[in-house]
MARVEXFI-649874 format. One record per atom (N, C-alpha, C): x negated, y, z negated. Coordinates in steps of 0.1 Angstrom, whole numbers, plus 5000, padded with zeros to 4 digits. Example, Ala and Ser with C-alpha at 12.3 -4.5 7.8 and 13.67 -1.06 7.14 Angstrom:
486849434922
487749554922
486849674922
487249784929
486349894929
487150004921
This chain:
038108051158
038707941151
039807871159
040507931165
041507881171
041307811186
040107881192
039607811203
039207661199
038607621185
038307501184
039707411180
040607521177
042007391169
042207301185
042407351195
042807311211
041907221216
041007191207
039507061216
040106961208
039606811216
040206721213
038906711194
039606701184
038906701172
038306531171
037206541164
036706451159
037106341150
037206221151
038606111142
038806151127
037806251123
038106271105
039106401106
039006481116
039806641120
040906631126
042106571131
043206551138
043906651134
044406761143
044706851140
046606831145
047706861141
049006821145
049206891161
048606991162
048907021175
048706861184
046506881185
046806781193
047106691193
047506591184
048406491180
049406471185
050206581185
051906581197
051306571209
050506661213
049806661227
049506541235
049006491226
048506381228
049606231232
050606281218
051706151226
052506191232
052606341237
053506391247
052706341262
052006331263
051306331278
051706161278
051106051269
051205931268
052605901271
053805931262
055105951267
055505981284
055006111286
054906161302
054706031312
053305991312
052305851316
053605721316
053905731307
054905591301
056205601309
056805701310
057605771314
057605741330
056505801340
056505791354
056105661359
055705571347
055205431353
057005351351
057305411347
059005341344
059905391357
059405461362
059805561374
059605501386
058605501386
057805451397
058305271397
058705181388
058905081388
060305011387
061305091389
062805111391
063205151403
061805281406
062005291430
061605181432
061005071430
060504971439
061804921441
061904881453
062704761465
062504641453
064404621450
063804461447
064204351462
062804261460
063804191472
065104031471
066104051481
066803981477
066803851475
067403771467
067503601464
067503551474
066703441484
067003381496
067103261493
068703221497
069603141497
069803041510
069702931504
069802831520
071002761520
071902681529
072802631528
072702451532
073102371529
072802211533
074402171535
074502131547
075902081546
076002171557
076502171570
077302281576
078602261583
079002161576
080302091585
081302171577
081602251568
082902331560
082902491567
083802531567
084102671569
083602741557
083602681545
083102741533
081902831535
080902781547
079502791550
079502961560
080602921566
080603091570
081403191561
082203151549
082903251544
081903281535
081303241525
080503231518
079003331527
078803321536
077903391545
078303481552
079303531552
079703671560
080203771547
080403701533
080503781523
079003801513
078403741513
076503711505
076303811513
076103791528
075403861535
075904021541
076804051539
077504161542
077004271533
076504401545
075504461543
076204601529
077604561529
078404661516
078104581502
077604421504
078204371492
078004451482
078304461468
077804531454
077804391448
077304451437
077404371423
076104291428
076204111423
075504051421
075304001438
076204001443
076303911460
075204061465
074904141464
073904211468
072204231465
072204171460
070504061453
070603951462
071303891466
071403781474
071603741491
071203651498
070803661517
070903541516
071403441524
071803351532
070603351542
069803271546
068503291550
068403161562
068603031555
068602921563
069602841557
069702771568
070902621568
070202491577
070402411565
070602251572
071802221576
072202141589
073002131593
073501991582
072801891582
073801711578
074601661584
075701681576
077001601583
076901441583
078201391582
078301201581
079201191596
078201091601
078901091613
080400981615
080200921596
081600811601
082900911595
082701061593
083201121587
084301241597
085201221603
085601301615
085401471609
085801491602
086101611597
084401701590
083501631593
082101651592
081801711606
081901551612
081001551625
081401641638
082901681634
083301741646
083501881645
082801931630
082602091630
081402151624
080402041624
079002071621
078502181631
078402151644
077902171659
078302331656
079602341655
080602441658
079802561647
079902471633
080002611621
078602621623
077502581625
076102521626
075602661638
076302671650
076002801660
076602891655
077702921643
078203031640
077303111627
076703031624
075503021616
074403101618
074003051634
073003071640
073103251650
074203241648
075003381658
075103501641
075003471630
075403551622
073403601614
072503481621
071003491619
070703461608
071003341605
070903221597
069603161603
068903101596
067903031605
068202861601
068102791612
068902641612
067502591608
067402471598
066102371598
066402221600
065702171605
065302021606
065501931598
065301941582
065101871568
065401971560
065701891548
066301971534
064602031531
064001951533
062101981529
061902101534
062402121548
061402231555
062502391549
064202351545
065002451541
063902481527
064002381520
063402421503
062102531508
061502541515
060402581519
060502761521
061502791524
062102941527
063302941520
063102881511
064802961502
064202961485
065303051474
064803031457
065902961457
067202941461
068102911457
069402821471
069702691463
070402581474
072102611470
072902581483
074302601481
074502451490
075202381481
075502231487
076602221497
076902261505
078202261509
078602111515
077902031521
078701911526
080101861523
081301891534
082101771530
082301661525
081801581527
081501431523
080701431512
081401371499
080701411492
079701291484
079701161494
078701041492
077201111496
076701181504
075401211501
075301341495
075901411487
075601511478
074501511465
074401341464
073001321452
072001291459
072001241469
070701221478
069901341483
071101431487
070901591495
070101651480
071401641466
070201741459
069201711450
068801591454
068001541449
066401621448
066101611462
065101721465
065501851458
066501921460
066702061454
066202051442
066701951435
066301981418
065001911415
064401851421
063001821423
062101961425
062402011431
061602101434
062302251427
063002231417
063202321405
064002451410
065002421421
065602551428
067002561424
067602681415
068802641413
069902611423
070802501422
071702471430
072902501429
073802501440
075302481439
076002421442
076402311437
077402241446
079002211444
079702261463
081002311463
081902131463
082502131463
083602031462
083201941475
083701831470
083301731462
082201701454
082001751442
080801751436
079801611438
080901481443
079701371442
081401261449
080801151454
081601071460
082600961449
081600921435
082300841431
081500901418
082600881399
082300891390
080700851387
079900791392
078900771387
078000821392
077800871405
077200981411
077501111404
């Protein structure tokens, strides 16, 4: 009699043994798939930069990217930069070049167009000084649905 209590019973016989047994293994099952899905690698936020005429662009990238960060700046990688810059703008044009190879020496990857950045990044950091093309720059970013940031001067004139 008792050899048969231990067989899975027939849906009118449900015996409490296997019954526990039953949602103990499913629990178990439930259990290592939660396991197994918390070791996965998440991978991190890749972040692009537009603007590279500010120092902002390296402090902001030697702290995102810095291999101790915690917290939230550790989900997140600095990945590519558009350089920009306004060339009637001295304080643009004369430290783009500069912060733009410091960029490129920290393994940043530089692009051509905001198009080709949107392309390898989830998420845009506006940095430009000058802040008369900052609606034009994020224009595309929010077109193409990537959350943005943008550092000071949020926009050139009240209606921008």
């Amino acid at each position: 009699m008792h050899a048969e209590r231990n067989k899975a019973p027939c849906a009118t016989r449900w015996t409490r043994r296997w019954f526990l047994g039953l949602g103990a293994g499913v629990a178990l099952a439930a259990r290592r798939k939660a396991l197994e899905a918390a070791q996965t690698v998440r991978k991190p936020l890749r972040a692009g930069m537009i603007g590279l005429d500010t120092s902002h662009v390296i402090a902001f990238t030697q702290a995102i990217n810095n291999p101790k960060a915690t917290g939230e700046l550790a989900d997140v990688k600095i990945v590519a930069g558009y350089p920009g810059g306004s060339p009637d703008v001295p304080d643009s044009w004369n430290r783009v070049k500069k912060f733009t190879e410091q960029l490129r020496g920290m393994g940043v990857e530089i692009v051509d167009s905001i198009e080709a950045l949107l392309e390898k990044v989830d998420c845009v950091f506006l940095e430009s000084v000058d802040g008369r093309p900052h609606l034009a720059q994020a224009r595309p970013v929010l077109a193409a649905r990537k959350p943005l940031f943008i550092d000071k001067p949020m926009a050139a004139s009240l209606a921008d």
